[in-house]
N, C-alpha and C positions, 0 to 999 in steps of 0.2 A: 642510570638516571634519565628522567623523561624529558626530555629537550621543549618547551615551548615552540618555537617553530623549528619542526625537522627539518634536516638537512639535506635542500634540493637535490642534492648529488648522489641522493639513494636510489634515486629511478630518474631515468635520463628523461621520461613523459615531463616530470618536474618542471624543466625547466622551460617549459611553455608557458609556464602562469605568468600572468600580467602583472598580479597583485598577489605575492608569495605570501602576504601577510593573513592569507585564507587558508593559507598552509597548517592547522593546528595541532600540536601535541597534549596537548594540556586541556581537560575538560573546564568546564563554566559554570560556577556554582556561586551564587549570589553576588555576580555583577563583578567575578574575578575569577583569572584563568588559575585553574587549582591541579596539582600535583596527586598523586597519591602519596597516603604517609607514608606507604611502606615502598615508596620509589620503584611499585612495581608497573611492567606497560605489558602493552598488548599490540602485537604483529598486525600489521595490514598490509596485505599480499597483493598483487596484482594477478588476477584468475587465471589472465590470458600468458603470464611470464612463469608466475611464480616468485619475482622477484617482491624485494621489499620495497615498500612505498612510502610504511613512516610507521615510528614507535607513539601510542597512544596512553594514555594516563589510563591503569587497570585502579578504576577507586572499587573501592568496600565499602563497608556498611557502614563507620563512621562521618565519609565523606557522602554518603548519602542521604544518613542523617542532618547532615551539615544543608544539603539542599532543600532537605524536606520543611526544615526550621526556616531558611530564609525565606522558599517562599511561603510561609506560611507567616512570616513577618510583613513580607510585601505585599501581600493582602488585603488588611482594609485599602491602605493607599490607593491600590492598581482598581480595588471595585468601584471605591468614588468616585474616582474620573469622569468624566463624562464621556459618555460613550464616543463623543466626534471628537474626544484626545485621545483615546484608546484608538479610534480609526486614524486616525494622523499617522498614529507609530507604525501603525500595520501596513498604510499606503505606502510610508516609506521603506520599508522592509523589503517590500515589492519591485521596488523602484532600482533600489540595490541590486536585489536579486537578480532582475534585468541588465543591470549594468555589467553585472560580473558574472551574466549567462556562460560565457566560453569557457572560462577559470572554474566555474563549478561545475558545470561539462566535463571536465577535464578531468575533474576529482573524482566526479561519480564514475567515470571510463576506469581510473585505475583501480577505484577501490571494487569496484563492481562487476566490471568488464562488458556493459550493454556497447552496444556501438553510438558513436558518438552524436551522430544524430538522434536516435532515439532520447540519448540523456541529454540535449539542448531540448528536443519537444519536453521532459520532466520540470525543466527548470521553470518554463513558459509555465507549465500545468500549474507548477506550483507556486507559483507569481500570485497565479490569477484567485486561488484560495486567499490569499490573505487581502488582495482586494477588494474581493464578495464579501468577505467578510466585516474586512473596515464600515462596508455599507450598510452590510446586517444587521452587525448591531445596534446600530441606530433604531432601526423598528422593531424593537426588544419592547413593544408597548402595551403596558397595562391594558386589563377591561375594567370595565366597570359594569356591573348585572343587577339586573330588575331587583330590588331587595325583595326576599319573601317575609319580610317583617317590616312593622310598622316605626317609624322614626329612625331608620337605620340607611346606613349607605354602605354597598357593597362591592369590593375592590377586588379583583387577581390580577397580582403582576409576578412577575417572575425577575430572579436572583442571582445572581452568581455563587453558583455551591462552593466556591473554595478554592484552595489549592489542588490541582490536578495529577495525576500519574500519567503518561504517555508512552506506548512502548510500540517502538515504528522496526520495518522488515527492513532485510537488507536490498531486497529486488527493486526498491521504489525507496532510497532512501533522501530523498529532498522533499519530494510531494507527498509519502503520509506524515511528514514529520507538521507542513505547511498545515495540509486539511484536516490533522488534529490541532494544533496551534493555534491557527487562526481562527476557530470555532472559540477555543477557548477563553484566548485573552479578549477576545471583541466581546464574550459574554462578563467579562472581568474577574476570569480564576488566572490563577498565576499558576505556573506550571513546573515540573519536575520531569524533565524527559530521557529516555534512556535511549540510547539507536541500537541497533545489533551492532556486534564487539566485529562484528567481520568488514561493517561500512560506516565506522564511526566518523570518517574525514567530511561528508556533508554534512553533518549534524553541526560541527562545530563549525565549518564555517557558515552556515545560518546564523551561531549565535554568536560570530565574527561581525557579520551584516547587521543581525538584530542592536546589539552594540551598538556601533556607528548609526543606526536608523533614530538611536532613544531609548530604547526600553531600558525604564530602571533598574537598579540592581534587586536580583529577588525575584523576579516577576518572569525571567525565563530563566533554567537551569538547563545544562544537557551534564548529564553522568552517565561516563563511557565507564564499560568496565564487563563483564561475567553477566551475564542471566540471570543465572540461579538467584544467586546473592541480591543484586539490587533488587531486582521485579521481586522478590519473594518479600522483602524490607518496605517496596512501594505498598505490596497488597495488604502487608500486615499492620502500617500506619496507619492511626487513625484521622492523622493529620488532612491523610489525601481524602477527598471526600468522592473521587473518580476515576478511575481507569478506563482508557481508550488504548485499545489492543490489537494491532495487526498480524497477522499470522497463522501460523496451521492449527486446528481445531483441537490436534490432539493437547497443544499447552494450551488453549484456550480453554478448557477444559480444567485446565491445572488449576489455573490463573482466577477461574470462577471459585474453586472449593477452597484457592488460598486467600482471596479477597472476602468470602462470604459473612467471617465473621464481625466483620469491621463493617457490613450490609453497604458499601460502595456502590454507587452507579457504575456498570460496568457497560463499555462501548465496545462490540469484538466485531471485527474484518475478520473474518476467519476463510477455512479454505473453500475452493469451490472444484465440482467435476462439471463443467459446462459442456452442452450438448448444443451442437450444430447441425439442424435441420434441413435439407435441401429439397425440394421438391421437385419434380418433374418438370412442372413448368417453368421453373427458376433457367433466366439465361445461363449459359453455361460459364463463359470466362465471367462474368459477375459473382457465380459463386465461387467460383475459384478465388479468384481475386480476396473474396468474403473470408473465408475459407484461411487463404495465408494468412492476410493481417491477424484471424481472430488465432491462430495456431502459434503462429510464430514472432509472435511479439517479443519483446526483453530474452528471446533463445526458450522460447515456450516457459519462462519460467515466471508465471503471471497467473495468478488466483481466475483471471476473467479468459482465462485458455479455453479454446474450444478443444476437449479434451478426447466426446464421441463425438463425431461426424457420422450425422448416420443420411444414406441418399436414397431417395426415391430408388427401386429395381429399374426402371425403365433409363433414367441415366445415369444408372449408377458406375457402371462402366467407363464409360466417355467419360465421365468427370473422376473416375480416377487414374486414367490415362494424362488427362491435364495436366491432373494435382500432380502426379509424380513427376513430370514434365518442371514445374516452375519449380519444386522443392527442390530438382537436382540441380538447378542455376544456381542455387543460395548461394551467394561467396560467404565463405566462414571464415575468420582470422581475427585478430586484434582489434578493439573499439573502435581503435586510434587509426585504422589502417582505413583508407577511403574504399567507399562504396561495400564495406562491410555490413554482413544483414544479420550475422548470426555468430556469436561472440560465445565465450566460454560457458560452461557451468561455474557455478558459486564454487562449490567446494568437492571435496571425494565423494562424499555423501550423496551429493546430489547427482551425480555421475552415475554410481554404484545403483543408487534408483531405476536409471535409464535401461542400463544394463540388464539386471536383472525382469524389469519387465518387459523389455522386449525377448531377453530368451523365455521367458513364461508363455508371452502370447505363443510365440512360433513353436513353442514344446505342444500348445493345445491346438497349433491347425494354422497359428495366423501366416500368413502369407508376405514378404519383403518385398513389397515394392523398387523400393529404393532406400539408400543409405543401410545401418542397422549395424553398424559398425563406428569403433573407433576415429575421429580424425586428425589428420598426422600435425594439426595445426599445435599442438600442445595435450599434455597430458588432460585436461579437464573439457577439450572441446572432444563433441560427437555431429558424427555427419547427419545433416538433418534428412528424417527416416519417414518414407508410410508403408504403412502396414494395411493391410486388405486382407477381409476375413478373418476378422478378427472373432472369435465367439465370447457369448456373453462371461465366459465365467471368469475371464483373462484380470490378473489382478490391474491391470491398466485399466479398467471399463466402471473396478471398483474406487480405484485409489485416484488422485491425481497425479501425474507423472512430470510434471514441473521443469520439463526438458522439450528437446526439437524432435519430437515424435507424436506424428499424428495417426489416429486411427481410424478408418472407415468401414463402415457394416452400411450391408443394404436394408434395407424398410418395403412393406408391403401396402403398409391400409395407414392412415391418420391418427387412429384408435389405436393400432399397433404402438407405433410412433413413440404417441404422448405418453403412454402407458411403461415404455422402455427408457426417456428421456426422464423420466418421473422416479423411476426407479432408483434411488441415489439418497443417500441423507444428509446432501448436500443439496442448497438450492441460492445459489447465489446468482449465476447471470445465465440467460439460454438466446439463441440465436438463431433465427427462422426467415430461411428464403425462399419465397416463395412471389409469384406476381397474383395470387389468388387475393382479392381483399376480403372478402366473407372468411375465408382460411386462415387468413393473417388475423383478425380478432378471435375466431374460434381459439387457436393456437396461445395467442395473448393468454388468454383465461384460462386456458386447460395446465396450462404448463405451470408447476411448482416451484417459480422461480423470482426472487426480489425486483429482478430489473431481464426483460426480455427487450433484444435487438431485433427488429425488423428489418432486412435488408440491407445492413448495415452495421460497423464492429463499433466503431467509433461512439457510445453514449454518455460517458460520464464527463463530467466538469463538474463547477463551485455549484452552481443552482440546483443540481441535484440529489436527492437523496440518497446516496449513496449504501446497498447493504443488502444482505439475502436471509431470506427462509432457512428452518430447518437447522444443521448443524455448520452454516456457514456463518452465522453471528447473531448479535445484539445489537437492535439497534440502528442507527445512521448514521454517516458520516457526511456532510456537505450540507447547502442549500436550507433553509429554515429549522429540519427539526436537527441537523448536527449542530446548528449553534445550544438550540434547546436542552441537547445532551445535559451539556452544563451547567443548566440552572435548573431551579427550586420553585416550587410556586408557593405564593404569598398568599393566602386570601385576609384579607383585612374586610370586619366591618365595625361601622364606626354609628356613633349614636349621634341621631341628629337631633332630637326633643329638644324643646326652647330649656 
């Protein structure tokens, strides 16, 4: 039987929480914590242990159905509102979110295994979505356009399509769960969300917070549970009028040809091979510096990964002397354990990934810098590795490798470069350091990519658009056009003759 709130004493992490009542067993489906019929749950593991952390509600398809219905009841109500009481609910949410930053910290370390800092900067990120958002929708405002006919008056405004589908990763699960949500309800759809079965503990308690913040019943769902099942149940409703989808390309993929017939708006995050540019003239510890943050983020397991690195010949050397230098520093261990930088893999899978593509690269030539091995930290962690001389054919160069493994090739000419960085059918984020500013706009523009860094890893937040080229998605997440996702445009005209 699935216990509403589990029982602290399954992981000793536990008992740090402030407010255990963020603790949730039991999924949230029209404004009540709901069981599965068939009293079945779902394991959530601690990456870095192994140990159990808490039994979760495994719901089906009836209890899916159950959410799809209520928010599709809570509907007209939640679109009427006016947009600055839909902002109300969302500032609070935020407010919350803030308050019980450490406590959800906490949750996403066990359920996830990021290090702990890392998951208090998530919590901040994803505050600050449903802030933007409270604001945004506010200037959700009509135009009005020159009529091309006479006696007539001509209107577009935009809608709220409806009830929502939402299907958030496990690597980031507080803040895509916010910067699809928040997009949503500030546009007035009421939403249906599912988290991955691996990190269902932030999900709920979001809609622990959301709760207490206001939002009525209806109007947000989370249903924990299987993939397959729910998302295949969201796509094929014709209830939901939208899907917003974070994840690897290959189910995004799925998720397009299972949504198509229902003709859904579909939103996809999908995966990215990001390339990091260095040039000759780039200082050298600057790009280093660039360099980690953009590699080794969440244990490289982050869509916006600088996956190649590829460096001017002239420094290319010396800065991979560097690099291998500060990657061998990484203290690796437990979230939870201080001044840890580099925390587990998700699961076997994502392990087994690492493994195999670094014995591929070194089978065709590549070179161990450092790490490339196992580490003794636990079965799922690996010692964070660069490779040198890597060649193009290496399935790391094609694939994303979602782990603490970075790869460096030298470059000749600019032309070269773009032409290799381009290479890919993935175009989600690219990253260029260089102090040349004619170079830095050539670059801008040449490069195939949604959103390009300049000197710098740190781009996204609420204001922007969030999204990439190619086979990394559909679409935007954040900043004006991710609220837009959501709605419909109206055009009204209207007859003015006496």
């Amino acid at each position: 039987m699935t216990l509403e709130r589990p029982n602290p004493d399954q992981h000793p992490g536990l008992t740090r929480l402030a407010d255990p009542r963020l603790l949730r067993g039991l999924a949230y489906v029209g404004g009540r914590w709901t069981a599965a019929d068939t009293a079945a749950d779902l394991a959530v593991t601690d990456p870095a242990t192994g140990a159990l952390v808490a039994r979760v509600a495994r719901l089906g398809l009836p209890e899916t159905d159950r959410a799809i219905a209520a928010a599709t009841a809570a509907f007209p109500a939640w679109r009427s509102r006016l947009p600055q009481d839909r902002g109300q609910i969302l500032r609070r949410w935020a407010a919350l979110m803030t308050e019980a930053r450490e406590d959800l910290a906490l949750l996403m370390v066990l359920e996830q295994g990021k290090p702990l800092d890392e998951a208090r900067g998530e919590i901040d990120y994803g505050a600050a979505f449903l802030d933007w958002f409270a604001e945004e929708g506010r200037r959700m405002a009509a135009e009005t356009l020159p009529s091309h006919l006479p006696d007539a008056e001509t209107i577009v405004r935009r809608e709220a399509l409806g009830p929502v589908g939402l299907v958030t990763p496990w690597n980031f699960p507080a803040a895509m769960l916010t910067r699809k949500a928040g997009a949503a309800l500030a546009a007035g759809c009421t939403v249906v969300a599912h988290p991955s079965a691996e990190t269902p503990l932030s999900a709920l308690a979001l809609a622990e917070l959301a709760e207490r913040a206001g939002m009525p019943p209806g109007v947000f769902n989370v249903v924990t549970g299987d993939a397959a099942e729910i998302v295949g149940r969201m796509c094929a409703d014709p209830r939901l009028r939208a899907l917003s989808f974070t994840g690897s390309t290959s189910i995004g993929r799925l998720i397009t040809a299972q949504a198509a017939p229902t003709m859904k708006r579909l939103v996809m995050e999908l995966g990215g091979h990001a390339p990091l540019i260095v040039f000759a003239d780039a200082d050298l510890d600057r790009a280093v510096d660039i360099a980690m943050q953009a590699k080794f983020a969440t244990s490289g397991q982050d869509c916006l990964a600088a996956n190649r690195i590829f460096v001017e010949r002239p420094l290319h050397d010396r800065f991979v002397a560097a690099f291998a230098r500060r990657i061998a520093a990484l203290k690796v261990g437990s979230g939870l354990e201080p001044g840890v930088e580099i925390g587990p893999l998700m699961h076997d899978r994502a392990l087994a990934k690492v493994v195999a593509q670094v014995a591929d690269a070194t089978a065709r030539g590549a070179r161990i810098v450092t790490g490339g091995v196992a580490h003794p930290a636990g079965p799922l962690f690996y010692t964070p590795t660069l490779l040198a001389d890597v060649p193009e054919g290496a399935a790391l160069m094609a694939e994303e490798t979602f782990g603490p493994v970075a790869a460096v090739l030298p470059f000749d000419t600019e032309a070269e470069v773009i032409a290799r960085a381009n290479a890919t059918e993935y175009g989600l984020v690219a990253y260029v350091v260089t102090r040349d500013g004619a170079r830095q706009l050539r670059l801008a523009r040449a490069l195939e990519f949604g959103m390009v860094a300049v000197n710098r890893v740190k781009i996204t937040g609420a204001p922007i658009p969030f999204g990439g080229w190619k086979q990394s998605g559909l679409g935007r997440e954040g900043a004006r056009q991710g609220l837009e996702a959501f709605t419909e445009l109206k055009y009204l005209c209207i007859d003015t003759a006496a």
